[in-house]
C-alpha positions as a LaTeX table, in Angstrom:
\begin{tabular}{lrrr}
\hline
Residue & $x$ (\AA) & $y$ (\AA) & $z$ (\AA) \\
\hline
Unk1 & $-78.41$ & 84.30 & $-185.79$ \\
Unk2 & $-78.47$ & 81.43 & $-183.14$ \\
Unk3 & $-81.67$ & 83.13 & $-181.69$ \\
Unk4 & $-82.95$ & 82.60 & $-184.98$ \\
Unk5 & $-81.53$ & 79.13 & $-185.68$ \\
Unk6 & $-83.77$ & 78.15 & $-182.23$ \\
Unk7 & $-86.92$ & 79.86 & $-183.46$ \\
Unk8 & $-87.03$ & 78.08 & $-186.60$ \\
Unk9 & $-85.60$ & 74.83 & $-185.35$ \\
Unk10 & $-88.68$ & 73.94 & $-182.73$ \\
Unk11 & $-91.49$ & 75.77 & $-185.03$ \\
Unk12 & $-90.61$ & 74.33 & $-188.65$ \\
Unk13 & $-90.51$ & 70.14 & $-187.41$ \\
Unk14 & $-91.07$ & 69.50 & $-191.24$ \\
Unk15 & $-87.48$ & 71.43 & $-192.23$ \\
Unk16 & $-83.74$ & 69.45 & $-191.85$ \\
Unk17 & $-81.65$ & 70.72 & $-190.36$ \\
Unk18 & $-79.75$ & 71.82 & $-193.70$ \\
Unk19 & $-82.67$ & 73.21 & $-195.05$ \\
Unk20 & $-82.82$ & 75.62 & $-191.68$ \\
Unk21 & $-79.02$ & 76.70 & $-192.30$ \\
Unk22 & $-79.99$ & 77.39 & $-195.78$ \\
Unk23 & $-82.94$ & 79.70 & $-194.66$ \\
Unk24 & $-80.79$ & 81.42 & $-191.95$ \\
Unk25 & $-78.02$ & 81.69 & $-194.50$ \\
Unk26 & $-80.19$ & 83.89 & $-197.00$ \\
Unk27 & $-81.87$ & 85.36 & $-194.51$ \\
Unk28 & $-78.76$ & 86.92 & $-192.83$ \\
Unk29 & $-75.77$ & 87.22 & $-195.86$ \\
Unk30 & $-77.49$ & 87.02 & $-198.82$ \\
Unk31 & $-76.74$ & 90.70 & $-200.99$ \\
Unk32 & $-73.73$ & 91.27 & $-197.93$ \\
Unk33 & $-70.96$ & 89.23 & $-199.76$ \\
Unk34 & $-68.45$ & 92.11 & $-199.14$ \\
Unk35 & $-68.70$ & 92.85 & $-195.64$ \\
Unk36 & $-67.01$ & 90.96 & $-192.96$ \\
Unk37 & $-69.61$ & 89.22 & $-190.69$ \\
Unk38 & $-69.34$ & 87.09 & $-187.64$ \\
Unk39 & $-71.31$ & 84.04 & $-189.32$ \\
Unk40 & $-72.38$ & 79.73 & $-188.15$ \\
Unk41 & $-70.91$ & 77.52 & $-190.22$ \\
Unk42 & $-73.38$ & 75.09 & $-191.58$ \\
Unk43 & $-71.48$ & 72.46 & $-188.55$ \\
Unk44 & $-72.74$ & 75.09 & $-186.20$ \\
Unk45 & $-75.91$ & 75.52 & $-187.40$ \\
Unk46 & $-76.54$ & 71.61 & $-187.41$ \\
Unk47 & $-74.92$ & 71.02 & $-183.95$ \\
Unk48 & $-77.56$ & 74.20 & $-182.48$ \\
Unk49 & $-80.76$ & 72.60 & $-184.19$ \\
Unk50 & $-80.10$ & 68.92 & $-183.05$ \\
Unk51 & $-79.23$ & 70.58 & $-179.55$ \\
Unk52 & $-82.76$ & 73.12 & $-179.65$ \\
Unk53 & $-85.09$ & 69.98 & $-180.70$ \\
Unk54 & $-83.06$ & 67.84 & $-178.25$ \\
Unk55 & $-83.51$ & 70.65 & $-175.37$ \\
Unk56 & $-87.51$ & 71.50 & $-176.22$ \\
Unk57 & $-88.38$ & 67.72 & $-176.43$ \\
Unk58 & $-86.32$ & 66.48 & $-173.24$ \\
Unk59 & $-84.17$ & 64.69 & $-175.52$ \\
Unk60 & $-87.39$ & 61.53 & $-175.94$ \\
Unk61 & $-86.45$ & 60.50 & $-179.71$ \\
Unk62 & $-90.44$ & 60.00 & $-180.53$ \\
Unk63 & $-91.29$ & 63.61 & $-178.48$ \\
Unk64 & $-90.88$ & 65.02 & $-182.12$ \\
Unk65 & $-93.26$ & 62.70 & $-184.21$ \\
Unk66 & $-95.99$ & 63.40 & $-181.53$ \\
Unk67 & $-96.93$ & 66.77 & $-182.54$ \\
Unk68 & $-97.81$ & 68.39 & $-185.32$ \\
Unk69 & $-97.11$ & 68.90 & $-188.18$ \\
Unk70 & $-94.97$ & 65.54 & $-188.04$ \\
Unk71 & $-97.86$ & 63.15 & $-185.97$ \\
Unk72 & $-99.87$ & 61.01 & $-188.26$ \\
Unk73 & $-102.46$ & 60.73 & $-186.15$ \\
Unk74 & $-105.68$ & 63.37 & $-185.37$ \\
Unk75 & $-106.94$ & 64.22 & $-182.04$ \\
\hline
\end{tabular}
């Protein structure tokens, strides 16, 4: 689940970080609400996808807005 948490978190820029926990949360329980299953909270979830974009972009605050689909700017 973290794997996928990290895939999602530096390819989808557009999605919060809520919106990721809610993808990974369907994705993984959804139809499984009677087994037992080692699960993220959504504080885990949030915490990993700050610390992914924060690890891929060298922690620069701007290194996200610079490329797409989040930079404003062509070329």
């Amino acid at each position: 689940m973290k794997e996928r948490v990290d895939e999602i978190a530096v390819t989808d820029l557009d999605k919060t970080a809520y919106q990721i926990w809610h993808i990974v949360n369907d994705e993984f329980y959804v139809g499984q609400e009677h087994a037992v299953l080692y699960r993220l909270t959504r504080d885990q979830v949030v915490g990993q996808v700050h610390q992914t974009r924060r690890l891929h972009f060298g922690g620069d605050i701007h290194g996200q807005i610079e490329l797409h689909p989040l930079a404003l700017v062509n070329g």
